[in-house]
C-alpha positions as CSV (number, residue, x, y, z in Angstrom):
1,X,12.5,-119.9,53.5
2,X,16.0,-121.5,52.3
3,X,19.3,-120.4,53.9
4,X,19.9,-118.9,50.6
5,X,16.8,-117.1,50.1
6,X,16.9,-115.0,53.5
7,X,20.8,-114.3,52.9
8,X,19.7,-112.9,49.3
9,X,16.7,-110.6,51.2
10,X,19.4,-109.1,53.8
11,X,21.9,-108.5,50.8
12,X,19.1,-106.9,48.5
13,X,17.0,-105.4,51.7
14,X,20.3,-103.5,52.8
15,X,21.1,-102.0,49.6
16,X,17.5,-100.1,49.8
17,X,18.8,-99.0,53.3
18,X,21.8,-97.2,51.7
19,X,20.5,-93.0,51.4
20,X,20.1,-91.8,47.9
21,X,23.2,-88.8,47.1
22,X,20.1,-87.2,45.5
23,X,17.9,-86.7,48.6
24,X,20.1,-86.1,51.7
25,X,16.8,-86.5,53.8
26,X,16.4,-90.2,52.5
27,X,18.3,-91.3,56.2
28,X,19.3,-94.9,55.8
29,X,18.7,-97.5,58.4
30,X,21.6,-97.7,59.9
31,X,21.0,-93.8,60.7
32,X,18.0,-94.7,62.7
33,X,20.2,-97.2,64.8
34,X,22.5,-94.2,65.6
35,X,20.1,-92.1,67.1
36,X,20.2,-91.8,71.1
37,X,17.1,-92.6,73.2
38,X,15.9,-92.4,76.3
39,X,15.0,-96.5,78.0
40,X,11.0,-97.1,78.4
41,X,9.7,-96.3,81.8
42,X,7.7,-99.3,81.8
43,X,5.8,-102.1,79.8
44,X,2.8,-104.0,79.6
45,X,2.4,-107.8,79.3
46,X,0.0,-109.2,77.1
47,X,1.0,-112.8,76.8
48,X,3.6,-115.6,77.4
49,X,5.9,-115.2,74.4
50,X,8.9,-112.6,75.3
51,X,7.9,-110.4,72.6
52,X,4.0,-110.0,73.5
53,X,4.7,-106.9,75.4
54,X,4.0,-103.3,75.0
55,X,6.5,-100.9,76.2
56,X,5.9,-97.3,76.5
57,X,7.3,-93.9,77.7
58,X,5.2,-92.1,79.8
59,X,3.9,-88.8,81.0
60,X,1.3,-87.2,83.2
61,X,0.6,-84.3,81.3
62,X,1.1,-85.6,78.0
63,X,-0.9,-83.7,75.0
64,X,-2.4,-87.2,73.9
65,X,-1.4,-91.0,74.1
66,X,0.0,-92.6,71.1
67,X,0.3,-96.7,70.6
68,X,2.7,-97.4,67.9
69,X,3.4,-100.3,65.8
70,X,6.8,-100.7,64.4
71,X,7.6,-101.7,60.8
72,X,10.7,-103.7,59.4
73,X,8.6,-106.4,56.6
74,X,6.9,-108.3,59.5
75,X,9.9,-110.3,59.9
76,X,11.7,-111.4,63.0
77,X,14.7,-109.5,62.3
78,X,13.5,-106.0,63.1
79,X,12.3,-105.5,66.3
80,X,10.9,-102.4,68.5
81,X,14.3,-101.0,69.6
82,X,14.9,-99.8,65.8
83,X,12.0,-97.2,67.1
84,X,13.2,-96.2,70.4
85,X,14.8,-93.5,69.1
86,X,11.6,-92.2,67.7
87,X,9.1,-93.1,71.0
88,X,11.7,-91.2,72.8
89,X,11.4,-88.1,70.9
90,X,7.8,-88.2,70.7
91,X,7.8,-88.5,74.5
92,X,10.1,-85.5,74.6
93,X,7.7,-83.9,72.4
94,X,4.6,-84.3,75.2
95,X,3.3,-87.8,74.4
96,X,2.8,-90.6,76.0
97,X,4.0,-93.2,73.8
98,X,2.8,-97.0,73.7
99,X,4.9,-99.4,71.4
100,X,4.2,-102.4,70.8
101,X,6.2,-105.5,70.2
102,X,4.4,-108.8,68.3
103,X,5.7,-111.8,67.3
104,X,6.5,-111.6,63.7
105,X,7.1,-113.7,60.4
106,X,10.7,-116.3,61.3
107,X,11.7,-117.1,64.5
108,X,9.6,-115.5,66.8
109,X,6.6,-117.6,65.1
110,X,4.1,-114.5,63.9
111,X,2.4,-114.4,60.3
112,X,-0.7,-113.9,59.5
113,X,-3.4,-113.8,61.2
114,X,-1.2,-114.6,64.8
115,X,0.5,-111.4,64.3
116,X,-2.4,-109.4,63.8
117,X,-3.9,-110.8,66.8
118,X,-0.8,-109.6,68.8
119,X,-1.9,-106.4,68.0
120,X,-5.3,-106.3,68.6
121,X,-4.7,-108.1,72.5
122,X,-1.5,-105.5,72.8
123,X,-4.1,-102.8,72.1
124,X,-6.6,-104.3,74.0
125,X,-3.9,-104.6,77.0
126,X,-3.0,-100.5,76.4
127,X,-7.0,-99.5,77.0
128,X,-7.2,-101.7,80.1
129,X,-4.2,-99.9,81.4
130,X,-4.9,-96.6,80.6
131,X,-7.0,-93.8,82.6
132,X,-6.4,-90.8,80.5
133,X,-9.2,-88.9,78.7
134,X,-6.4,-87.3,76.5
135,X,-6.9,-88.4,72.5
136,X,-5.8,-91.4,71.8
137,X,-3.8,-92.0,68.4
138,X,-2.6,-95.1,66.6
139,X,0.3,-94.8,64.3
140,X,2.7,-97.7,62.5
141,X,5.1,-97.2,60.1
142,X,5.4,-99.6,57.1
143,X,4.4,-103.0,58.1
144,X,3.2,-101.8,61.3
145,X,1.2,-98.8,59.1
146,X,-0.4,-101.9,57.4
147,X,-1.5,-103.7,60.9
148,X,-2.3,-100.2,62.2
149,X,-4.7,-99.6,59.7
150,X,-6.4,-102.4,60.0
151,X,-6.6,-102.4,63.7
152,X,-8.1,-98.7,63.5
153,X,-10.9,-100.0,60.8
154,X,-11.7,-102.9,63.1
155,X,-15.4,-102.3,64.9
156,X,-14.2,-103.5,68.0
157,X,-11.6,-100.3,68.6
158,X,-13.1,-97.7,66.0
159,X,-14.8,-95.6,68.9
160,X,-11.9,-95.7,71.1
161,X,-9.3,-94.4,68.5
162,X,-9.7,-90.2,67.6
163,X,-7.1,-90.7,65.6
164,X,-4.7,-92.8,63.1
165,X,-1.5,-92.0,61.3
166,X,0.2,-94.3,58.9
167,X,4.0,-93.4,57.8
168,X,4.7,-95.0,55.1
169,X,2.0,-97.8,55.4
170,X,1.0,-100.8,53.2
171,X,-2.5,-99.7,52.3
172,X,-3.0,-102.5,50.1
173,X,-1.3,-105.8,50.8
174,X,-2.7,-107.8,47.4
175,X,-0.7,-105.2,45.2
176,X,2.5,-105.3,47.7
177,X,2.2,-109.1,47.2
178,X,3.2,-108.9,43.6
179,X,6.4,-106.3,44.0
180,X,9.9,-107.0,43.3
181,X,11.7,-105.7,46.2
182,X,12.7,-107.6,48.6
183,X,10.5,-106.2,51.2
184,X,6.9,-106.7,49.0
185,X,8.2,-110.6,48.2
186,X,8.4,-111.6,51.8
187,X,4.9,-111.0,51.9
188,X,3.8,-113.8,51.4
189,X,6.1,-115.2,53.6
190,X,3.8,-113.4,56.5
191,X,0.3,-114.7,54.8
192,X,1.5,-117.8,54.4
193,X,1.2,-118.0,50.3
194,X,0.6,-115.7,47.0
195,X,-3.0,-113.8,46.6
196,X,-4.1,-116.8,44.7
197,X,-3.0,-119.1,47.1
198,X,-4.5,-117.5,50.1
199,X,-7.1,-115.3,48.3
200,X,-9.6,-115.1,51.7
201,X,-6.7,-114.7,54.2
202,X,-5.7,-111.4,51.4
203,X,-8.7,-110.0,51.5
204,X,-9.4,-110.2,55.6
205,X,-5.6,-108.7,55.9
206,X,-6.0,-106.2,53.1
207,X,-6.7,-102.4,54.5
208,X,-8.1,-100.8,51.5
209,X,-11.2,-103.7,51.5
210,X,-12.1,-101.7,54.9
211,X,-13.8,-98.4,55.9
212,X,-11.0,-96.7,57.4
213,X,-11.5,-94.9,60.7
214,X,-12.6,-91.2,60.0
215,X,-9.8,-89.2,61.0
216,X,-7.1,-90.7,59.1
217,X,-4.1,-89.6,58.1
218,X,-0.9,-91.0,55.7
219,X,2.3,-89.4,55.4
220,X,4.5,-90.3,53.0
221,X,8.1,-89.5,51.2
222,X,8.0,-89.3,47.7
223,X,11.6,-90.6,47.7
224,X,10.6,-93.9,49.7
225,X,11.9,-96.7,47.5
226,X,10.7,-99.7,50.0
227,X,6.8,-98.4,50.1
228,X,5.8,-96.6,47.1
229,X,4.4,-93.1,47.2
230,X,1.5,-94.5,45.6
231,X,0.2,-96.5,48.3
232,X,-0.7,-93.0,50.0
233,X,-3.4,-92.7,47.5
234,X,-4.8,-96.1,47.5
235,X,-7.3,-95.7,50.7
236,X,-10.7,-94.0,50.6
237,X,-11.6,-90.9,53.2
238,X,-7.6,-90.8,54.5
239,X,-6.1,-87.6,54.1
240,X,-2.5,-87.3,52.7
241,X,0.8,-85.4,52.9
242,X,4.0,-86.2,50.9
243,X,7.2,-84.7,51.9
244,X,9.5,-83.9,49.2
245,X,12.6,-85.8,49.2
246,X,11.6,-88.0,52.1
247,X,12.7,-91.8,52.0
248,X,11.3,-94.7,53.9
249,X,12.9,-94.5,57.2
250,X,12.7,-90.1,57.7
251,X,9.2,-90.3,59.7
252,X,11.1,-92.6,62.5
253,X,14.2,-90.5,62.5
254,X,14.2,-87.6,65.0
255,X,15.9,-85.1,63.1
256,X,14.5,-84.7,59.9
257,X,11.7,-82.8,57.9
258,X,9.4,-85.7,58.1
259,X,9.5,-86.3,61.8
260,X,8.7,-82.3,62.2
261,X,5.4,-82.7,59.7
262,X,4.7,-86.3,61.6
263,X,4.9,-83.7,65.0
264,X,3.2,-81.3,63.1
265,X,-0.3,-83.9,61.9
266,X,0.1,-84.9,65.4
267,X,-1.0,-81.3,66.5
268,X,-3.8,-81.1,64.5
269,X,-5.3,-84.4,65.0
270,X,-5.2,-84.1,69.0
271,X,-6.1,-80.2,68.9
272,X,-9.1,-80.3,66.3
């Protein structure tokens, strides 16, 4: 990508961040970088590269361990701490939290399928660490919704996982492909080429091509102008909860309606 090019995503990509007057729960980015948090107790190493790590916040009686996988486009440029804020209150909450970090499309040298495979060894790295019996959850937001649903449909980790949120996930990365913001047209920045281009490396990558994992559930704002509420609809057997007035970044904000249904699903998928 030119000089130009990523200087004209971080122009346009910022003006989504900015909240709509219309919806005072559409929190902008910058509100999610406010947000106080409480430092990991610990992390995981699952490779060489600095950002193959998984940290987490843990405790002993948690109600249930959670892995998460951060969004921001698959690109470089967002990172894990944009969600500390949101592992912390989720460990205040009574969960153990495990977040983890993958390289990712720019400098730290992801794309697909290397970032995908981040996910599936930081995973792997979580169950080899972990001696709980409490439920075990997967959840990603956005991007990390998209890798998270994936991971969850994959037959290697299905019969670990009881069960998988998505906030605002990609469901379907062939119709994100062809969008206009500037989030959906790095996309194929991160697969490496259009739908045409990379037609097979689409369709392994693509969520709504799998049999999600039974207990599924996406939650979505119907005022999210980076994912579209219609993505929530897009994946067979997942249940699905829109919150009114709810933008993108709400379900990784602590103090908002979204975060208290997210902490809400999270009951009912651990106590059922």
């Amino acid at each position: 990508m030119t000089t130009i090019k990523w200087y004209t995503f971080f122009i346009t990509f910022a003006l989504l961040l900015i909240p709509s007057a219309a919806a005072d729960q559409n929190v902008s980015f910058s509100a999610v970088l406010d947000q106080p948090f409480n430092e990991p107790s610990g992390q995981l190493v699952y490779g060489h590269d600095e950002n193959q790590k998984v940290m987490h916040w843990t405790a002993a009686d948690a109600k249930a361990d959670i892995v998460f996988i951060h969004g921001g486009c698959w690109l470089s440029a967002y990172d894990i701490k944009h969600t500390y804020a949101m592992s912390s209150a989720l460990n205040e909450a009574g969960y153990s939290v495990y977040s983890i970090e993958y390289r990712r499309t720019g400098d730290t040298g992801g794309g697909w399928p290397t970032t995908y495979n981040d996910i599936q060894r930081g995973f792997s790295e979580v169950l080899t660490h972990r001696t709980s019996k409490r439920p075990l959850v997967v959840m990603g937001h956005s991007a990390g919704g998209h890798l998270g649903l994936l991971l969850a449909s994959s037959e290697d980790f299905k019969q670990q996982i009881d069960g998988v949120i998505g906030l605002a996930a990609i469901t379907d990365i062939n119709a994100y492909a062809q969008g206009k913001n500037s989030c959906e047209r790095v996309t194929a920045d991160f697969m490496g080429g259009t739908p045409q281009q990379r037609a097979d490396a689409y369709r392994d990558a693509n969520p709504v091509n799998y049999s999600a994992h039974s207990n599924t559930t996406l939650l979505q704002g119907d005022a999210d102008r980076i994912v579209a509420p219609s993505y929530a609809a897009k994946l067979p057997r997942a249940a699905v909860k829109v919150v009114p007035e709810a933008g993108h970044f709400d379900w990784v904000h602590p103090n908002t309606k979204a975060f208290t249904t997210l902490l809400d699903t999270l009951e009912q998928l651990t106590n059922d």
